[in-house]
FIVEX-390762 format. One record per residue: chain; x negated, y negated, z of N, C-alpha, C in turn. Coordinates in pm, whole numbers, plus 32768, in hexadecimal, padded with zeros to 4 digits. Layout:
N
<marvex chaine="A" n_px="X" n_py="Y" n_pz="Z" ca_px="X" ca_py="Y" ca_pz="Z" c_px="X" c_py="Y" c_pz="Z"/>
...
//
This chain:
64
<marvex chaine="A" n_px="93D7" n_py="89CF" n_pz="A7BD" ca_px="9467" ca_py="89C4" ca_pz="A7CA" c_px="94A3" c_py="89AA" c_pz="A741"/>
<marvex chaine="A" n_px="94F1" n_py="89ED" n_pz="A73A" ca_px="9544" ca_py="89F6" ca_pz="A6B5" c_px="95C1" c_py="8973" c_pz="A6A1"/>
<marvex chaine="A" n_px="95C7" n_py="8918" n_pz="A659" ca_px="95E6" ca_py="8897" ca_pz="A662" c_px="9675" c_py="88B3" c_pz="A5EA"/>
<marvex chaine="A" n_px="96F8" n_py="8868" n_pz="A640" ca_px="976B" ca_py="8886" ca_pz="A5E3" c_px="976C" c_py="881D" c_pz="A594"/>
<marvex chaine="A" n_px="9782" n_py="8849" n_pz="A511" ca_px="97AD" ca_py="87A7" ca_pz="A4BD" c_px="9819" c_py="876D" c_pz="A4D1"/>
<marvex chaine="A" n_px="97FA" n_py="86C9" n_pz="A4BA" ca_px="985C" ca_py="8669" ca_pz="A4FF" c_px="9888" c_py="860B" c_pz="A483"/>
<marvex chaine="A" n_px="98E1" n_py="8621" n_pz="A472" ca_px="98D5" ca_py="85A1" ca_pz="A415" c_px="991E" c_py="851D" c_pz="A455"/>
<marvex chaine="A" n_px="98C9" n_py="84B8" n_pz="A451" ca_px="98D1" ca_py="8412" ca_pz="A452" c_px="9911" c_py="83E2" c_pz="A3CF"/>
<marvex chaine="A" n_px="996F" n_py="8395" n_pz="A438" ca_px="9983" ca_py="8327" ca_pz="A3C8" c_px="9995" c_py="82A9" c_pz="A40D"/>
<marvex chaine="A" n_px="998A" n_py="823A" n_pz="A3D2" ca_px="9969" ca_py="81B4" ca_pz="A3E3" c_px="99A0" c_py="81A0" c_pz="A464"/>
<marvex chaine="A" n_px="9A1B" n_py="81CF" n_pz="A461" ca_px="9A6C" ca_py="8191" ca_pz="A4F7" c_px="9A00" c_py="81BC" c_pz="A5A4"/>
<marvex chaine="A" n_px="99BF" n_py="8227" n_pz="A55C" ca_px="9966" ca_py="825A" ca_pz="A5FB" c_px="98E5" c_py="8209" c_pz="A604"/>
<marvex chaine="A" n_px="98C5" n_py="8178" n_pz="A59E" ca_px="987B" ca_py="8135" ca_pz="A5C8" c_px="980F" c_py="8161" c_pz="A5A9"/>
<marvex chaine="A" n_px="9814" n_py="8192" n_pz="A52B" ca_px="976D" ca_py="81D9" ca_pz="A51D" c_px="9748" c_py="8191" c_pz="A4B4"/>
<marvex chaine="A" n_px="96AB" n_py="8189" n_pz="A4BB" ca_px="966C" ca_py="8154" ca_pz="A42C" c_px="95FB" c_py="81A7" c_pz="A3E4"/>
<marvex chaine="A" n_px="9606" n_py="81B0" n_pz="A36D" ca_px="95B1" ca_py="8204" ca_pz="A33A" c_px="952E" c_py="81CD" c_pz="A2CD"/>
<marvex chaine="A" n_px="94AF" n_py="8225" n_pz="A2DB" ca_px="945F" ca_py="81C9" ca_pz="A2B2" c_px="93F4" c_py="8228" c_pz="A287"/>
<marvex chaine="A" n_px="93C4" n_py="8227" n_pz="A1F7" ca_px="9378" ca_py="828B" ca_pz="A1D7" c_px="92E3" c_py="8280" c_pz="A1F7"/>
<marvex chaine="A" n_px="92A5" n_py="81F5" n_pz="A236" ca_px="9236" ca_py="820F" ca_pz="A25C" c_px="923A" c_py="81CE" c_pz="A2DA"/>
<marvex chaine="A" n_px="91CE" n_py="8213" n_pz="A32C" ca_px="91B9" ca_py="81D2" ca_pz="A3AC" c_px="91D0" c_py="815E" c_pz="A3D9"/>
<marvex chaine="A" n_px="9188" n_py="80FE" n_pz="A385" ca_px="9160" ca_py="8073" ca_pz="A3BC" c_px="91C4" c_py="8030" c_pz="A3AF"/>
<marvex chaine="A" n_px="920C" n_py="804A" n_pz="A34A" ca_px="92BD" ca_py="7FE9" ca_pz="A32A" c_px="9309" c_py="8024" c_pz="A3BE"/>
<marvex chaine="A" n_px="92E6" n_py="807C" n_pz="A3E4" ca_px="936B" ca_py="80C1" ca_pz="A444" c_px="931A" c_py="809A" c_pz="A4B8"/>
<marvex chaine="A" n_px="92C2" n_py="807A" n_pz="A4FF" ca_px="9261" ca_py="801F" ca_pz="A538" c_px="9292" c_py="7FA8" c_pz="A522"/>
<marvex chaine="A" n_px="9270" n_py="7F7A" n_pz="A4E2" ca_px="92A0" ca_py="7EE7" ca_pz="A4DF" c_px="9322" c_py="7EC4" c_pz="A514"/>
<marvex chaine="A" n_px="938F" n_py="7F1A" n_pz="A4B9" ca_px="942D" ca_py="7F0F" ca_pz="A4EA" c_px="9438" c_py="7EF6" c_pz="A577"/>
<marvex chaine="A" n_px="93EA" n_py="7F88" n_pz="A5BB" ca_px="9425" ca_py="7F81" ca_pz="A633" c_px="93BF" c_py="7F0C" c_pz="A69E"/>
<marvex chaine="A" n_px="9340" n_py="7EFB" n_pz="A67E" ca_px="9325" ca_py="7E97" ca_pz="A6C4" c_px="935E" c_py="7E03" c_pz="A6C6"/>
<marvex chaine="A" n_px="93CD" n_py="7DE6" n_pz="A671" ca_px="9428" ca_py="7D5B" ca_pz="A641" c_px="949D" c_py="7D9F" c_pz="A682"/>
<marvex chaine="A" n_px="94D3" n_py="7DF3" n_pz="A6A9" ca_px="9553" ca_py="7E01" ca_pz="A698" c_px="954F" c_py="7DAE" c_pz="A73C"/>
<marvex chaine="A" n_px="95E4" n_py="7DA7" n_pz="A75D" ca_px="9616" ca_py="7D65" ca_pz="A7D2" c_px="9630" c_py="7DC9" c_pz="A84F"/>
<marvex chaine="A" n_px="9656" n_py="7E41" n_pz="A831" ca_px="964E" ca_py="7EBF" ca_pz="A887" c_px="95D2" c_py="7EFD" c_pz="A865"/>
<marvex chaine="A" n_px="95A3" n_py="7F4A" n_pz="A8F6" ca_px="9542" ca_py="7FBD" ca_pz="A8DB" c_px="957A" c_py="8031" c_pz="A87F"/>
<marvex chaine="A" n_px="952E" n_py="8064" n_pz="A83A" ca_px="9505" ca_py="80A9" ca_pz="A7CB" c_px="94CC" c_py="8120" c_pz="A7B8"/>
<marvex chaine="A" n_px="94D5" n_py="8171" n_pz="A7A4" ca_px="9458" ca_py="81EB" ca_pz="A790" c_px="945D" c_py="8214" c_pz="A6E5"/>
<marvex chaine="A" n_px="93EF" n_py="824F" n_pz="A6DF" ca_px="93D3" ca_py="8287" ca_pz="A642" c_px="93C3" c_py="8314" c_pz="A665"/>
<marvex chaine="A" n_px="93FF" n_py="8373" n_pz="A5F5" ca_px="9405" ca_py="83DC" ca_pz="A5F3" c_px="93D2" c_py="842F" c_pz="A57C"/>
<marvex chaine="A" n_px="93AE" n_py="84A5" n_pz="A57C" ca_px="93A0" ca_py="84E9" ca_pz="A51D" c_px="943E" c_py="852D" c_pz="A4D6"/>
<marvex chaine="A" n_px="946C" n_py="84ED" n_pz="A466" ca_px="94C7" ca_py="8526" ca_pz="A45C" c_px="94DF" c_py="858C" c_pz="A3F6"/>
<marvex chaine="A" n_px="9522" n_py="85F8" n_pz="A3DE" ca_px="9558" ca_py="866B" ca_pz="A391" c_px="9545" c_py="8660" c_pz="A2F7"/>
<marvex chaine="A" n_px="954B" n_py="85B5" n_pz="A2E7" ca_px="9551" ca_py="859B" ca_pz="A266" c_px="94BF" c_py="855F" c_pz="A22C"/>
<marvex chaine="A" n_px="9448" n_py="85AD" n_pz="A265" ca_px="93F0" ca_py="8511" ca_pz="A22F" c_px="93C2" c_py="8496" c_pz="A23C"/>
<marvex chaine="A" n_px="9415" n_py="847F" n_pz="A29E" ca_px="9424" ca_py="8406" ca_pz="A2B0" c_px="9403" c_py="83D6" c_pz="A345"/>
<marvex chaine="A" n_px="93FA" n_py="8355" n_pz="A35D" ca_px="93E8" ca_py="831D" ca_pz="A3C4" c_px="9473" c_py="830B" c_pz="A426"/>
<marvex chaine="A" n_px="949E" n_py="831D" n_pz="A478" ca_px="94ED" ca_py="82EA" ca_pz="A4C1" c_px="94FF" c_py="82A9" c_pz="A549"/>
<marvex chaine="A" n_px="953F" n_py="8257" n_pz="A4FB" ca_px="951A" ca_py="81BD" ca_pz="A59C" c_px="95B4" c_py="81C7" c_pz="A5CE"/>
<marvex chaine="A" n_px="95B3" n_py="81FC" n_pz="A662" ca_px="9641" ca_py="81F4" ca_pz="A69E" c_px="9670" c_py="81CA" c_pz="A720"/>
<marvex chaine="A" n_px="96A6" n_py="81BC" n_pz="A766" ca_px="96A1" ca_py="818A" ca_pz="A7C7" c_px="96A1" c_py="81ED" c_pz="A850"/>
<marvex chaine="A" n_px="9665" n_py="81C5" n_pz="A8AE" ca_px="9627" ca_py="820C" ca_pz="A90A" c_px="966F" c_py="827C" c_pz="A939"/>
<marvex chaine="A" n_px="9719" n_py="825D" n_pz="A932" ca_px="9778" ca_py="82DB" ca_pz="A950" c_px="9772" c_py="8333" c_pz="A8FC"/>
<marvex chaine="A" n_px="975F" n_py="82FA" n_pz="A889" ca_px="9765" ca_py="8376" ca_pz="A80B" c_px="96F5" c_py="83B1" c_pz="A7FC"/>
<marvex chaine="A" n_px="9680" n_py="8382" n_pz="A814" ca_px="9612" ca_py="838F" ca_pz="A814" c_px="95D7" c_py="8418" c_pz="A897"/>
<marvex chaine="A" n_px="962E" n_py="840E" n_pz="A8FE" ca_px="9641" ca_py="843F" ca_pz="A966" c_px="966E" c_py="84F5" c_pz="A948"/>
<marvex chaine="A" n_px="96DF" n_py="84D1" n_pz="A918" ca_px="9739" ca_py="853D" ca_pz="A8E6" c_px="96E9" c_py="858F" c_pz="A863"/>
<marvex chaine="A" n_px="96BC" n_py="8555" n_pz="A804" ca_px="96B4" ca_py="8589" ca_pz="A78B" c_px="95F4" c_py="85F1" c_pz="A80B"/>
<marvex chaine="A" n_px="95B1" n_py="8566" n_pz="A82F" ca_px="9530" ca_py="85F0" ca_pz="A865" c_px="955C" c_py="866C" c_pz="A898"/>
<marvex chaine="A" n_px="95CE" n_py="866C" n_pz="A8DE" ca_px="9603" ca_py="86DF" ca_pz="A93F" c_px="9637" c_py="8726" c_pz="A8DD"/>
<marvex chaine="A" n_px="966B" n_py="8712" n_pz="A844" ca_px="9677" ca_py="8789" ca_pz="A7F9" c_px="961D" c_py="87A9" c_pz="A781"/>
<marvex chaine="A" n_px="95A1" n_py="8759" n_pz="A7AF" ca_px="9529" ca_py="87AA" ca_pz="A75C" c_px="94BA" c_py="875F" c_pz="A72D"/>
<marvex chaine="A" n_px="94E9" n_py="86D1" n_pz="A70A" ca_px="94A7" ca_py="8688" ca_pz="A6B1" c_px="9454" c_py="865E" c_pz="A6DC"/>
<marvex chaine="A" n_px="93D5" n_py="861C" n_pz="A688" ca_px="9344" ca_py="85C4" ca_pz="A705" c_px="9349" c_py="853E" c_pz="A6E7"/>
<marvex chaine="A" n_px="9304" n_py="8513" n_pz="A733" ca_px="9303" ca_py="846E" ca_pz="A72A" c_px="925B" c_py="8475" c_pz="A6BA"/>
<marvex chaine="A" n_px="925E" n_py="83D1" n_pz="A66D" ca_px="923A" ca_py="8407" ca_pz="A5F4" c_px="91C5" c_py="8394" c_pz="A622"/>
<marvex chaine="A" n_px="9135" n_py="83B0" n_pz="A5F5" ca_px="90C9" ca_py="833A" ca_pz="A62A" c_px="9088" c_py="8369" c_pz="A6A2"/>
//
């Protein structure tokens, strides 16, 4: 599936994290559930389960 780019910014609650284990960590501390993603940029992305929800359904994988 061909995945549209999205761009995030801070307000959609996302965190970004260039290696696994930091973006792991984040989301196992955070106060809401969490998911990590493979994101567009390289990077790790830790977001929250709605966004997390939305962004798989337009392409992206969960990362780990």
């Amino acid at each position: 599936m061909n995945k549209e780019p999205i761009k995030l910014t801070p307000s959609h609650g996302n965190f970004r994290f260039s290696n696994f284990a930091d973006a792991r960590d984040f989301a196992d501390r955070a106060r809401k559930s969490m998911v990590i993603l493979l994101g567009d940029d390289e990077r790790y992305w830790v977001v929250s389960l709605a966004l997390g929800e939305e962004l798989l359904k337009s392409g992206y994988e969960l990362a780990g």
